[in-house]
VMD Tcl script that builds the backbone (N, CA, C; Angstrom):
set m [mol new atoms 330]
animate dup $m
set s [atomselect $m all]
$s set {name element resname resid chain x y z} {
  {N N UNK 1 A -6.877 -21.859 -20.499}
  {CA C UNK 1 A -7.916 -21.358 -19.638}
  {C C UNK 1 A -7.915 -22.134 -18.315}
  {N N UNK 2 A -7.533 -23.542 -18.157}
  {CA C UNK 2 A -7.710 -24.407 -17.380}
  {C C UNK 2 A -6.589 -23.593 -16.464}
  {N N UNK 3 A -5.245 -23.302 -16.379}
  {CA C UNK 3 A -4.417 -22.893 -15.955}
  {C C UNK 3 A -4.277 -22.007 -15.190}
  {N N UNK 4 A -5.223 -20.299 -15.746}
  {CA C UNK 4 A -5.518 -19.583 -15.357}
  {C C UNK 4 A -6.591 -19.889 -14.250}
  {N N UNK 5 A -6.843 -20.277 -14.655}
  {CA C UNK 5 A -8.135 -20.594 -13.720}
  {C C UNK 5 A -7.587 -21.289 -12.147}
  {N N UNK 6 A -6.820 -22.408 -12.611}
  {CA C UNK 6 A -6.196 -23.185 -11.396}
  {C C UNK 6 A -5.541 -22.140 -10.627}
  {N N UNK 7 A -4.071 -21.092 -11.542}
  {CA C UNK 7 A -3.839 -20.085 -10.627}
  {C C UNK 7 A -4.969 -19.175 -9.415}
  {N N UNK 8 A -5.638 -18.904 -10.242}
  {CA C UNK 8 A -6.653 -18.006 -10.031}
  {C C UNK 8 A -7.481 -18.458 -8.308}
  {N N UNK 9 A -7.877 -19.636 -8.561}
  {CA C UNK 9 A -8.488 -20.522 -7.535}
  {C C UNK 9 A -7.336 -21.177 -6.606}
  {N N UNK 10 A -5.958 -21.185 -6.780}
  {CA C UNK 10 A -5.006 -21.374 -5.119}
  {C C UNK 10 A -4.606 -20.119 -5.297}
  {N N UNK 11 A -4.601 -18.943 -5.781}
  {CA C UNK 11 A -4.435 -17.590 -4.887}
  {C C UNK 11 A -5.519 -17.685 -3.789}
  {N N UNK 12 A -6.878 -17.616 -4.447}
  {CA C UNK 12 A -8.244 -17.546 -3.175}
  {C C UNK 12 A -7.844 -18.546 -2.079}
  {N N UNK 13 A -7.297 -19.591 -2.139}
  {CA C UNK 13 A -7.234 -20.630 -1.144}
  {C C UNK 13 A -6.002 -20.215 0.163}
  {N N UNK 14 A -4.609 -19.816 -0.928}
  {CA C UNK 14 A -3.937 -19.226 -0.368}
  {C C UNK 14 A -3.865 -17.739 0.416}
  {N N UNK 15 A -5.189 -17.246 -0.065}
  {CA C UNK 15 A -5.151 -15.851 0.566}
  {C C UNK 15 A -3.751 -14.628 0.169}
  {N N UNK 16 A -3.786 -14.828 -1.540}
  {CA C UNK 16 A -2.210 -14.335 -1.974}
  {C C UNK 16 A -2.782 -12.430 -1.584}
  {N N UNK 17 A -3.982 -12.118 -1.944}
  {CA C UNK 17 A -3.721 -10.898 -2.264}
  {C C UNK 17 A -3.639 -10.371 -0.574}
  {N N UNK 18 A -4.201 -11.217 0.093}
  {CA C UNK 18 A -4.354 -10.269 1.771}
  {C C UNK 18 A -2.799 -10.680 2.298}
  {N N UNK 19 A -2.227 -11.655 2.117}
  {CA C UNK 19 A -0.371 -11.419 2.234}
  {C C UNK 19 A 0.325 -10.586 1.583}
  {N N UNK 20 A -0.101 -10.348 -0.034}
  {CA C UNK 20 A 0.631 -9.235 -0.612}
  {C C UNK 20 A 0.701 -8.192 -0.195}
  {N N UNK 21 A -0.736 -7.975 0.001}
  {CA C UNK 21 A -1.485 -6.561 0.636}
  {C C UNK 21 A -0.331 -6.140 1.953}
  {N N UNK 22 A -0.428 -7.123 2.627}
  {CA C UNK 22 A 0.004 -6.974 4.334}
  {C C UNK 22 A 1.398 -6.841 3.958}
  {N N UNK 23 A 2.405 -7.881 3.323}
  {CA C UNK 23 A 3.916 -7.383 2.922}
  {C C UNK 23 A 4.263 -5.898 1.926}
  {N N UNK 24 A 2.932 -5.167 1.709}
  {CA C UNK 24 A 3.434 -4.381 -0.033}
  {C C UNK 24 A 2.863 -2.852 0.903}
  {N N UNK 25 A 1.850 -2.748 0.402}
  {CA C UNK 25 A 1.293 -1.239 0.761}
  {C C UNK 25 A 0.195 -1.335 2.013}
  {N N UNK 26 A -0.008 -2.542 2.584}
  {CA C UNK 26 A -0.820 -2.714 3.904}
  {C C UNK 26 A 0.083 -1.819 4.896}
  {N N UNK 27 A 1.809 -2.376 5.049}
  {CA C UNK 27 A 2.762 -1.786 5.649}
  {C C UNK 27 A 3.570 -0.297 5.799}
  {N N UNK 28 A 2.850 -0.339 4.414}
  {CA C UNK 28 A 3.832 1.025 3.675}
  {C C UNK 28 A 3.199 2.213 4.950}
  {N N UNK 29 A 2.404 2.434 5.236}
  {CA C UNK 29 A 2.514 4.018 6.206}
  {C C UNK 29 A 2.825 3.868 7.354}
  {N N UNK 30 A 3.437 2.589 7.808}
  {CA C UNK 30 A 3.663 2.921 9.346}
  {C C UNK 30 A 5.711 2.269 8.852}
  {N N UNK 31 A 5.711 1.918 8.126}
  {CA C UNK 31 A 7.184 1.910 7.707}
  {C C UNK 31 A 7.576 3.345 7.205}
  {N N UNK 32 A 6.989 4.237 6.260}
  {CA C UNK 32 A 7.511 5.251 5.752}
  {C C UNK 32 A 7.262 6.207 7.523}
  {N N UNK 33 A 6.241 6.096 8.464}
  {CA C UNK 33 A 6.207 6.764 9.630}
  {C C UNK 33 A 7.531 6.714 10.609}
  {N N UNK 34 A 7.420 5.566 10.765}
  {CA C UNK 34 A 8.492 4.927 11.513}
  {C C UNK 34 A 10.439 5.287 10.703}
  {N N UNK 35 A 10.014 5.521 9.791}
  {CA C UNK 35 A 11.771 5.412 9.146}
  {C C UNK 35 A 11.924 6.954 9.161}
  {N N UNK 36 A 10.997 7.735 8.512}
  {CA C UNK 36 A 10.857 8.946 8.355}
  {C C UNK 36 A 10.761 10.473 9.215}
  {N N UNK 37 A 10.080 9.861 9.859}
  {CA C UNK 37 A 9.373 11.444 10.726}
  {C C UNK 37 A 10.074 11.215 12.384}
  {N N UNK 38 A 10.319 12.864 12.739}
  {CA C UNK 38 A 10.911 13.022 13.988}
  {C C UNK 38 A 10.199 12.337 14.854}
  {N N UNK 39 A 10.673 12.101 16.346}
  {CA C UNK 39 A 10.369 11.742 17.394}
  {C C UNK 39 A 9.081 12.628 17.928}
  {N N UNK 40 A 9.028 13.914 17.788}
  {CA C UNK 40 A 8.083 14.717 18.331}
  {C C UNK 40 A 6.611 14.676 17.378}
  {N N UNK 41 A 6.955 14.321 16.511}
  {CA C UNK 41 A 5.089 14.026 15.704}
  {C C UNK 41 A 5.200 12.595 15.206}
  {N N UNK 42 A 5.835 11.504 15.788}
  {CA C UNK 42 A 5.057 9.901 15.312}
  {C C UNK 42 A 3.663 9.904 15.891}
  {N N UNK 43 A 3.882 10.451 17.233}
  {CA C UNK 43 A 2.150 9.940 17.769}
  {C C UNK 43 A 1.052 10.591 16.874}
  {N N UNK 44 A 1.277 11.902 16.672}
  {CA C UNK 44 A 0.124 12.521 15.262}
  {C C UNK 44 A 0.175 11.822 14.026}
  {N N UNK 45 A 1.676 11.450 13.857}
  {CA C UNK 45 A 1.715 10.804 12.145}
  {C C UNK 45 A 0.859 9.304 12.476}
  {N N UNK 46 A 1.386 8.663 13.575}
  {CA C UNK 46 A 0.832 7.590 13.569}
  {C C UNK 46 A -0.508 6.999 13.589}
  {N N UNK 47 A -0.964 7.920 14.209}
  {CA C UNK 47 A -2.674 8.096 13.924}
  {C C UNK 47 A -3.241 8.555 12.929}
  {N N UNK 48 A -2.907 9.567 12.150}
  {CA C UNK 48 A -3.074 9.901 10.589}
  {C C UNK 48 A -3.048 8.817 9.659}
  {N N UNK 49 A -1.164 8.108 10.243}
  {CA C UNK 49 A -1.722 7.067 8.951}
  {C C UNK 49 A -1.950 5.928 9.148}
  {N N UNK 50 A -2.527 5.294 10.235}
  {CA C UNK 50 A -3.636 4.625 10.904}
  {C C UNK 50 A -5.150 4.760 10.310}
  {N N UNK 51 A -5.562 6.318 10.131}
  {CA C UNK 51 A -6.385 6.750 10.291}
  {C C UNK 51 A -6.896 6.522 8.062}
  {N N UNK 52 A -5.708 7.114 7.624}
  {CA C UNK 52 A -5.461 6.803 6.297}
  {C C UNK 52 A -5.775 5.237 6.040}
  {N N UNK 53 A -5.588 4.450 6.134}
  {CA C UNK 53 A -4.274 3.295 5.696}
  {C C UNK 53 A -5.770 2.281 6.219}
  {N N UNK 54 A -6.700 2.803 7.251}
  {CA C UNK 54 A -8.492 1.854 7.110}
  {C C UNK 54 A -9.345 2.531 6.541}
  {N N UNK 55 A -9.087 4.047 6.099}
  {CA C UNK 55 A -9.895 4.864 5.165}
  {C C UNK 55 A -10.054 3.881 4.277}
  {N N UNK 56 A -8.615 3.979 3.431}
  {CA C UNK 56 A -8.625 3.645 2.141}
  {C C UNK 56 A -9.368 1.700 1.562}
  {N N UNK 57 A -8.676 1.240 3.043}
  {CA C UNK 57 A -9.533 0.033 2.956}
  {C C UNK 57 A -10.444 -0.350 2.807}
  {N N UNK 58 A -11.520 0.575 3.654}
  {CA C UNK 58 A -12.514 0.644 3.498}
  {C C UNK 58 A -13.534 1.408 2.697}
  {N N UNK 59 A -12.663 2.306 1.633}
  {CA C UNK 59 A -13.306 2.364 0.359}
  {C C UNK 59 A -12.825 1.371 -0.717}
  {N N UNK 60 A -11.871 0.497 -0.893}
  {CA C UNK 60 A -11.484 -0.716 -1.433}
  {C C UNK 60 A -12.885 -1.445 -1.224}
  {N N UNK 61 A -13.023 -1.908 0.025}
  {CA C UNK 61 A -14.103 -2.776 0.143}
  {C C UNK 61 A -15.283 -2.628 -0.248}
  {N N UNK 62 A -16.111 -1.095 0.058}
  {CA C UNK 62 A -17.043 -0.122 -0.591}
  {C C UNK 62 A -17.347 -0.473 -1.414}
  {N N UNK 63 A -16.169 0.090 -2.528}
  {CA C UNK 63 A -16.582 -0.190 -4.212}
  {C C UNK 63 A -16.012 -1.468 -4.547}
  {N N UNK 64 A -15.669 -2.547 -4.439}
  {CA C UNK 64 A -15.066 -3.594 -5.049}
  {C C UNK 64 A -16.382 -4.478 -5.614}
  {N N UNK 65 A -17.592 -4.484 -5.179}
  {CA C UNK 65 A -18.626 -4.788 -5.383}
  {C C UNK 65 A -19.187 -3.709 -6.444}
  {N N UNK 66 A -19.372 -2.821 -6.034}
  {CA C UNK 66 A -20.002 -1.981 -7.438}
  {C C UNK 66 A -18.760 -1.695 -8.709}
  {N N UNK 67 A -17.504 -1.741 -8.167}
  {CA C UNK 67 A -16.860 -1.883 -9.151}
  {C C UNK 67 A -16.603 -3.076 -10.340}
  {N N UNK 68 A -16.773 -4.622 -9.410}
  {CA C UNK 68 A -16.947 -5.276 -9.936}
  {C C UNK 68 A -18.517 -5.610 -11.178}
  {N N UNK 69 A -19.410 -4.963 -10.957}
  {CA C UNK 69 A -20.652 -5.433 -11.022}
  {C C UNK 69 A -20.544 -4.311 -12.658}
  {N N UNK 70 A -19.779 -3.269 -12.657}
  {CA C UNK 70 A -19.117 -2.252 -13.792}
  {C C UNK 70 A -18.506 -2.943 -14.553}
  {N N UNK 71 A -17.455 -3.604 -14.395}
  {CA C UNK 71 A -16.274 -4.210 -15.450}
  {C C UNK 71 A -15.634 -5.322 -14.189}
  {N N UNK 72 A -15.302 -6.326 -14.247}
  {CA C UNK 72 A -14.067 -7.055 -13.166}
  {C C UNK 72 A -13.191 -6.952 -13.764}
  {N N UNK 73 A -12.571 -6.653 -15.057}
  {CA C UNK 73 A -11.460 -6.177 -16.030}
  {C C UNK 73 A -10.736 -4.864 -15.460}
  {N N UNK 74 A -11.990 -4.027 -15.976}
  {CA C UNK 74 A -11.680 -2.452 -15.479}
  {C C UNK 74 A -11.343 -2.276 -13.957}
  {N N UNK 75 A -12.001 -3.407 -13.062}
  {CA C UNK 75 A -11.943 -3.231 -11.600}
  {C C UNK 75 A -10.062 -3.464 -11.451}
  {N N UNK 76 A -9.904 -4.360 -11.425}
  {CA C UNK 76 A -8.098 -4.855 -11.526}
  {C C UNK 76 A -7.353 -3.726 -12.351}
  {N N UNK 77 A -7.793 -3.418 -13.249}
  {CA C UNK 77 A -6.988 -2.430 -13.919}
  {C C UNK 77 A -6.941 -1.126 -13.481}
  {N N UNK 78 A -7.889 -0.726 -12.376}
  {CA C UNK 78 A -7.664 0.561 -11.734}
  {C C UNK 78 A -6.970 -0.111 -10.799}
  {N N UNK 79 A -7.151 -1.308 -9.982}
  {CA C UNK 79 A -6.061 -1.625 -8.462}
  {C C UNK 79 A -4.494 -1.674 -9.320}
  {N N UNK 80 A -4.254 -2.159 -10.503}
  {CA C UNK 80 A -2.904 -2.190 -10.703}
  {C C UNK 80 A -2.366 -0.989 -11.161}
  {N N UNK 81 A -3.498 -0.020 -11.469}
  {CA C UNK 81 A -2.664 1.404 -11.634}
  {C C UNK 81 A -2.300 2.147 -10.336}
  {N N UNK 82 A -3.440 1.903 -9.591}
  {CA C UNK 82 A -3.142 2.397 -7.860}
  {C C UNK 82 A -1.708 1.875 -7.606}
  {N N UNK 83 A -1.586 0.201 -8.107}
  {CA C UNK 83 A -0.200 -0.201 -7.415}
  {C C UNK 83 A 1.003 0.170 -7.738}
  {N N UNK 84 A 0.732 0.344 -9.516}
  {CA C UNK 84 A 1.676 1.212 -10.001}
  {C C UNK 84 A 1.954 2.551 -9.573}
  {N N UNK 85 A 1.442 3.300 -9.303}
  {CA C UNK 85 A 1.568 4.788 -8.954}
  {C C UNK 85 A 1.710 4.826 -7.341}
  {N N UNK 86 A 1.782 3.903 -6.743}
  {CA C UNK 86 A 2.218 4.262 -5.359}
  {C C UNK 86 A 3.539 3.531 -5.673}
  {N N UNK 87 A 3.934 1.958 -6.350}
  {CA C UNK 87 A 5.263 1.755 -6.252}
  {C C UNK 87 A 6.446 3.019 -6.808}
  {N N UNK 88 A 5.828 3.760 -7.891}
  {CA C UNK 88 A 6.323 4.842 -7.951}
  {C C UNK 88 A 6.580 5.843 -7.828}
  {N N UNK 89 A 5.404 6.162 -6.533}
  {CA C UNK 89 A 5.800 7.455 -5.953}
  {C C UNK 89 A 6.682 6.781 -4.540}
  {N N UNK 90 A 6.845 5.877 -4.056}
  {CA C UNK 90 A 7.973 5.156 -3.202}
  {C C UNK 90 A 9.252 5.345 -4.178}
  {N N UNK 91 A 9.256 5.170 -5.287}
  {CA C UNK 91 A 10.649 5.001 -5.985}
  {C C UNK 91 A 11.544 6.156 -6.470}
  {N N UNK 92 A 10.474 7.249 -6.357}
  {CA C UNK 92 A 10.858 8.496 -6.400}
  {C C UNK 92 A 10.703 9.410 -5.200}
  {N N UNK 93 A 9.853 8.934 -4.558}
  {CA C UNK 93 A 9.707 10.195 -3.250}
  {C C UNK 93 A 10.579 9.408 -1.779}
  {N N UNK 94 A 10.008 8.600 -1.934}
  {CA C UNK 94 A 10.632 7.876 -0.261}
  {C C UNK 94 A 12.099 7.376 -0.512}
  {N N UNK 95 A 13.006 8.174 0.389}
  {CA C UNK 95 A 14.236 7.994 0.503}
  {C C UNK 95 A 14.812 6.585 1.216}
  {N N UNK 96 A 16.031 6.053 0.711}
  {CA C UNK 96 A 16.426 4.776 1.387}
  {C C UNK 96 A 17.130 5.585 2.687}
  {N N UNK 97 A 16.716 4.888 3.653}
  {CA C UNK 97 A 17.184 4.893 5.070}
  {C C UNK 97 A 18.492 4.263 5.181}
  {N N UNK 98 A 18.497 3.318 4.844}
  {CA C UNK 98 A 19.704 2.411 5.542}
  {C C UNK 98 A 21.030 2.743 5.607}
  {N N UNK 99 A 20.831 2.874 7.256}
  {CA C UNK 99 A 22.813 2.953 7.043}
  {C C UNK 99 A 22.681 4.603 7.334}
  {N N UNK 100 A 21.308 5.412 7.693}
  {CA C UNK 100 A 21.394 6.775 7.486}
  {C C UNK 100 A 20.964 7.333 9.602}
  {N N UNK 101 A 21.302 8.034 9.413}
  {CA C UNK 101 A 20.839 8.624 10.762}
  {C C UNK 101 A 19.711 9.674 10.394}
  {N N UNK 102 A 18.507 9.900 11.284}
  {CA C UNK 102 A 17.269 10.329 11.535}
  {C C UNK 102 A 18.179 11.744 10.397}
  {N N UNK 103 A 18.841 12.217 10.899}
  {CA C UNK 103 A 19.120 13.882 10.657}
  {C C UNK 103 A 18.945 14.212 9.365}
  {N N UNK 104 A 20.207 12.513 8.664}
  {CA C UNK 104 A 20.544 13.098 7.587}
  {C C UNK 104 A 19.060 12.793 6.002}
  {N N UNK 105 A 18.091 12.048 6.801}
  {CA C UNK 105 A 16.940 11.403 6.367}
  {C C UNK 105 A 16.234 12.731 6.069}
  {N N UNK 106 A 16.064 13.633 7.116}
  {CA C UNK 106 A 15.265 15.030 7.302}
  {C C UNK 106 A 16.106 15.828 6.513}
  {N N UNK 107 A 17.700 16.041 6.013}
  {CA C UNK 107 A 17.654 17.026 5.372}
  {C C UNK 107 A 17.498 16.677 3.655}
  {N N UNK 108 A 17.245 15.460 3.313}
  {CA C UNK 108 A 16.726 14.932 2.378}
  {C C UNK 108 A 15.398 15.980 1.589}
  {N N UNK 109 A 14.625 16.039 2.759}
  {CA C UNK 109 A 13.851 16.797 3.280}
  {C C UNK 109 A 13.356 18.338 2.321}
  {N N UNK 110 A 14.240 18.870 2.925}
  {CA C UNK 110 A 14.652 20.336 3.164}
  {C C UNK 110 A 15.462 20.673 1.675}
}
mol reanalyze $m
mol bondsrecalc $m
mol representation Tube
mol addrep $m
């Protein structure tokens, strides 16, 4: 228990989940924008998922309090299914770029 606990208390110190956040799915819509979508709609995509990407934050923040105050068990166990189901819709939907030109990304697409 002592252990957990120590982890538990230098994540908070370290600020692990707002770095994870920022390296993992903080990034994810302006990387999938940026790798993905033509030249003629980034400025719409980019504001969409701008527009997305503090939505969602700010229902994170919303309920993290009433969620917590429900279960703090159940609270984590819905964020790690969220994390699960977006690492896997990246692992199945979002195509690797690298090494690819815009074109052949779009007929991925199609």
């Amino acid at each position: 228990m002592a252990l957990s606990l120590l982890v538990v208390s230098i994540s908070f110190y370290l600020k692990v989940m707002v770095i994870a956040f920022s390296l993992g799915l903080g990034a994810m819509p302006w990387i999938i924008m940026s790798e993905i979508l033509p030249i003629n709609i980034k400025g719409l995509a980019g504001s969409f998922a701008t527009l997305a990407n503090w939505f969602f934050s700010w229902l994170v923040t919303l309920t993290a309090n009433l969620l917590l105050d429900w279960s703090s068990g159940g609270t984590f166990t819905i964020y790690t299914a969220v994390c699960v189901f977006a690492a896997g819709f990246v692992a199945i939907w979002v195509p690797e770029t690298k090494g690819k030109t815009l074109e052949e990304i779009q007929q991925f697409f199609r």
